[in-house]
VEXFI-360494 format. One line per 4 residues: number of its first residue (from 0); their letters; for each residue x, y, z of N, C-alpha, C. Coordinates in steps of 0.02 Angstrom, whole numbers, plus 50000, padded with zeros to 5 digits. Each point is the difference from the previous one (the first is absolute). Layout:
% VEXFI-360494
NUM = A = X,Y,Z,X,Y,Z,X,Y,Z; ...;
END
This chain:
% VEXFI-360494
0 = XXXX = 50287,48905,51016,50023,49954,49949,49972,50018,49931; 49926,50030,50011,49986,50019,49936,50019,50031,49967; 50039,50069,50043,50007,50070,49955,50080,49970,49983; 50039,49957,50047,50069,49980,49927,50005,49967,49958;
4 = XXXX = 49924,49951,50017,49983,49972,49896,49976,50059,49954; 49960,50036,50039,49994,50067,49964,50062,50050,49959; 50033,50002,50051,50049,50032,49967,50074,49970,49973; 49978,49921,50001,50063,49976,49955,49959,49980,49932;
8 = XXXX = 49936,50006,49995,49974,50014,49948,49996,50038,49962; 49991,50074,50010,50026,50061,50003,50076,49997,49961; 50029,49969,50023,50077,50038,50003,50019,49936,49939; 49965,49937,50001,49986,49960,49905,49963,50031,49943;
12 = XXXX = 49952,50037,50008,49981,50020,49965,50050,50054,49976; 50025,50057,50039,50026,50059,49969,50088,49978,49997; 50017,49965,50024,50062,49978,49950,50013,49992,49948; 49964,49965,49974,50012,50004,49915,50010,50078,49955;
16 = XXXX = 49956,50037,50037,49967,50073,49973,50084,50024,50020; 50027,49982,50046,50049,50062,50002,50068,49971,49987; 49995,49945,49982,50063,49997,49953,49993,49992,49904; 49931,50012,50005,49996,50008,49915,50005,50081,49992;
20 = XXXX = 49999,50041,50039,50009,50074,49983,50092,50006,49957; 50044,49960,50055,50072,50011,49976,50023,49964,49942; 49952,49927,49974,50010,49978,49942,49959,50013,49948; 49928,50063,50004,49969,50026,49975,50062,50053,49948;
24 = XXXX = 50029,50017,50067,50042,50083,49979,50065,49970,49939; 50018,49947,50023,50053,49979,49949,49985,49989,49932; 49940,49965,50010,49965,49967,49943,49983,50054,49945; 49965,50076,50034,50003,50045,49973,50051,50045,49968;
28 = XXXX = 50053,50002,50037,50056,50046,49944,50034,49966,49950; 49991,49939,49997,50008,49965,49969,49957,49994,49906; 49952,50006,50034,49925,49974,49937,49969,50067,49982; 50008,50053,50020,49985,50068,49969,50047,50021,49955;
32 = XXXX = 50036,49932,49971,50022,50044,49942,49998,50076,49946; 49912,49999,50005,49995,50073,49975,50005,50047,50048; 49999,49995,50051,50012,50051,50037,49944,50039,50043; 49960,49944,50016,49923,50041,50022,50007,49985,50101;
36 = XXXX = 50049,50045,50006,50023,49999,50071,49944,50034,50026; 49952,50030,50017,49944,50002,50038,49945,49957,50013; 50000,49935,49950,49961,49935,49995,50038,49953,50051; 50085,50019,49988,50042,49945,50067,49978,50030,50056;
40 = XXXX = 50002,50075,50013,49950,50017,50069,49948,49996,50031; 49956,49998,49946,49923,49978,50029,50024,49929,50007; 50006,49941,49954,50019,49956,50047,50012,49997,50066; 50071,50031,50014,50058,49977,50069,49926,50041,50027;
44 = XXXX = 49992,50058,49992,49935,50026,50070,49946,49948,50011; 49977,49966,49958,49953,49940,49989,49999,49947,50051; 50069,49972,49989,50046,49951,50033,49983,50013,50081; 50036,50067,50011,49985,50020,50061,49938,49995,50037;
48 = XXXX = 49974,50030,49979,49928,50028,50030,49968,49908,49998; 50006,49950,49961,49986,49947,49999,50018,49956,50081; 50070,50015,50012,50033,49980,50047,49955,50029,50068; 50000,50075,49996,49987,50037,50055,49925,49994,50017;
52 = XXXX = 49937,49972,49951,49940,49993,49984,49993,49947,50039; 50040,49936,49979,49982,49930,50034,50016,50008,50082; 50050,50032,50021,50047,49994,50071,49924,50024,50041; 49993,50082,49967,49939,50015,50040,49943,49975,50009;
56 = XXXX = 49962,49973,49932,49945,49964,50003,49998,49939,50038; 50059,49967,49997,49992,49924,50042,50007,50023,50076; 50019,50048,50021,50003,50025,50070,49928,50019,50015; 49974,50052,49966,49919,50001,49995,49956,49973,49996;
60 = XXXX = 50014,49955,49968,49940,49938,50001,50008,49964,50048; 50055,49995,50011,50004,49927,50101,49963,50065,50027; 50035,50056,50028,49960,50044,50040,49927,49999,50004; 49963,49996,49925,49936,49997,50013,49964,49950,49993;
64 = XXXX = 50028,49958,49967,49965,49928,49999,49978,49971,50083; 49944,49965,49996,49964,49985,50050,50051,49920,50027; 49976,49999,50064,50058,49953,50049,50013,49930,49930; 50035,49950,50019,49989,49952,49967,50014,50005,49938;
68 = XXXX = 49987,50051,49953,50018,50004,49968,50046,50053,49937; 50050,50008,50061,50054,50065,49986,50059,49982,49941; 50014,49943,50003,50030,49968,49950,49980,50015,49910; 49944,49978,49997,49940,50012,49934,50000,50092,50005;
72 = XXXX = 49988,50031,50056,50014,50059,49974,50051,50029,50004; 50058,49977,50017,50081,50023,49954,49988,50003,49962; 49996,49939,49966,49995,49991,49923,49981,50021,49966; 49933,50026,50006,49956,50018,49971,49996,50102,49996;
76 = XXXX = 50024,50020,50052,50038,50076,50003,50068,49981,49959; 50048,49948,50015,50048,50007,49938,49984,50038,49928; 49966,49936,49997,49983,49993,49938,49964,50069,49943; 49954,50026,50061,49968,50071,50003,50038,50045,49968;
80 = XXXX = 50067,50022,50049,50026,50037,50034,50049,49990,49915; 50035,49953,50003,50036,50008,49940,49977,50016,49934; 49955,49985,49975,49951,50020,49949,49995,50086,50004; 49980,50001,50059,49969,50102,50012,50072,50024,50004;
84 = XXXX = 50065,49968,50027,50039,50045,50013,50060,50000,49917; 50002,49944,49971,50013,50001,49912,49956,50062,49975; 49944,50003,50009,49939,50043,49953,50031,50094,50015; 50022,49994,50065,49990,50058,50029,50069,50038,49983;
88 = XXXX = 50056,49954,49982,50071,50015,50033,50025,50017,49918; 49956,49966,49954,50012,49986,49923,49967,50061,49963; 49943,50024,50057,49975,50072,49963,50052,50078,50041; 50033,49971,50025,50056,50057,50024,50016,50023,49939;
92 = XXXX = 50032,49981,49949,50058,50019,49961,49951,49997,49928; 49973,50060,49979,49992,50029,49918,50043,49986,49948; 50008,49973,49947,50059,49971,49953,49930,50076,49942; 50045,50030,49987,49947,50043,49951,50063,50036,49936;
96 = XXXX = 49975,50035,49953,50045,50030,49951,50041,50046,50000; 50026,49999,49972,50059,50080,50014,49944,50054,50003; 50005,50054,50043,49954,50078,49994,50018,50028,49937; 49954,50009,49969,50001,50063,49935,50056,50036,49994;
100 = XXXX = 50034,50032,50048,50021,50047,50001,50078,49978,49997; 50032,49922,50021,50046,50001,49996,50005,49961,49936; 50070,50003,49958,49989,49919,49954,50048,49962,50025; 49971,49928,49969,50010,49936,50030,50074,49995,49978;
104 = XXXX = 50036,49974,50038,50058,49966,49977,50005,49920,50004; 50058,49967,49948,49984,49927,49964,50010,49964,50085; 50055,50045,50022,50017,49931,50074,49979,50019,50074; 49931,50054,49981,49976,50014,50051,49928,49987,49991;
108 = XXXX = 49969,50019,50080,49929,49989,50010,50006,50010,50065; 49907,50005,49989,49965,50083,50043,49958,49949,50083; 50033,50003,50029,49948,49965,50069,49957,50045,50049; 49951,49984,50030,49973,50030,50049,49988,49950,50048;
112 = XXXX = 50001,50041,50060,49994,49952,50061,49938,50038,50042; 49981,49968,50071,49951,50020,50031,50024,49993,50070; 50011,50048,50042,50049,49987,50072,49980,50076,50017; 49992,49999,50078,49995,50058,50043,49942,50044,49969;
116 = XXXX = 49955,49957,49987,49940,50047,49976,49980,50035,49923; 50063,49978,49966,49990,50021,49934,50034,49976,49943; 49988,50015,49953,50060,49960,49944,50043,50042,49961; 50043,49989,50016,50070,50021,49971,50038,49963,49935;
120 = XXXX = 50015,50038,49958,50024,49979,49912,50076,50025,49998; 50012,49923,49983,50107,50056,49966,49995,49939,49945; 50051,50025,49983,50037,49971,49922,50055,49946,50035; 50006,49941,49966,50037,49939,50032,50045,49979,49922;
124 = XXXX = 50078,50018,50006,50004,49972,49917,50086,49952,50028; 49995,49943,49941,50032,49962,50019,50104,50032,49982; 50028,49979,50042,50077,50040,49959,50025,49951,49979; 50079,49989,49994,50027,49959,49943,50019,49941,50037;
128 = XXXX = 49997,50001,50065,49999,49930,50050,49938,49938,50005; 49937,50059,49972,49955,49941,49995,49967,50027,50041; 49996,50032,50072,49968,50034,50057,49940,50055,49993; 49959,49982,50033,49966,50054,49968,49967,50060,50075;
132 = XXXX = 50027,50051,49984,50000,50062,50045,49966,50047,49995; 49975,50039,50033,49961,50070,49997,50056,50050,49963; 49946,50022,49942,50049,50071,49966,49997,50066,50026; 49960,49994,50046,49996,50083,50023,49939,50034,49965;
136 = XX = 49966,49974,49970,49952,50023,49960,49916,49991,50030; 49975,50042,50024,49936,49983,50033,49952,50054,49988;
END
């Protein structure tokens, strides 16, 4: 009985987290008017890792929390778990300057990301739809 107050605790806490990622994302192409589309990514990665932080931590904390009181440690690994997994998911993605070597253009900008062990840089520029796409430029 404990571990499904546990985990409908669990599953209150990280609800919220994972439907603010998809009204995070709207909210963003929206309000970057200038165009600082690697700030809407660290966000949405933010969002995520927020979601994915709480799910695990509140599972971890019933797991280790002592009898009696598995409930208090959902919560309390939630709570953990979402904090460390925002911190962690938000330092994925580098928002940094165009490289020296290329020059900047007005409806573009320069992202780096952090995946499979390393970080990878391209050029992201917006076209006349409003969309904003990889130029081939890395």
């Amino acid at each position: 009985m404990n571990r499904i107050i546990a985990l409908a605790v669990a599953a209150a806490v990280a609800a919220p987290a994972l439907v603010a990622p998809q009204f995070a994302a709207a909210q963003s192409a929206r309000s970057y008017g200038d165009g600082d589309v690697c700030r809407a990514e660290q966000r949405r990665q933010a969002n995520t890792g927020t979601a994915v932080g709480a799910v695990a931590g509140a599972l971890l904390g019933s797991a280790v929390a002592a009898k009696g009181v598995k409930t208090e440690g959902a919560v309390l690994g939630g709570a953990v778990g979402a904090v460390a997994g925002h911190q962690i998911a938000k330092s994925r993605v580098k928002c940094v300057d165009y490289p020296r070597r290329l020059s900047a253009r007005s409806n573009c900008r320069w992202v780096q990301e952090y995946y499979d062990g390393r970080t990878h840089s391209f050029e992201v520029c917006r076209g006349r739809d409003g969309v904003w796409r990889p130029s081939g430029r890395a």
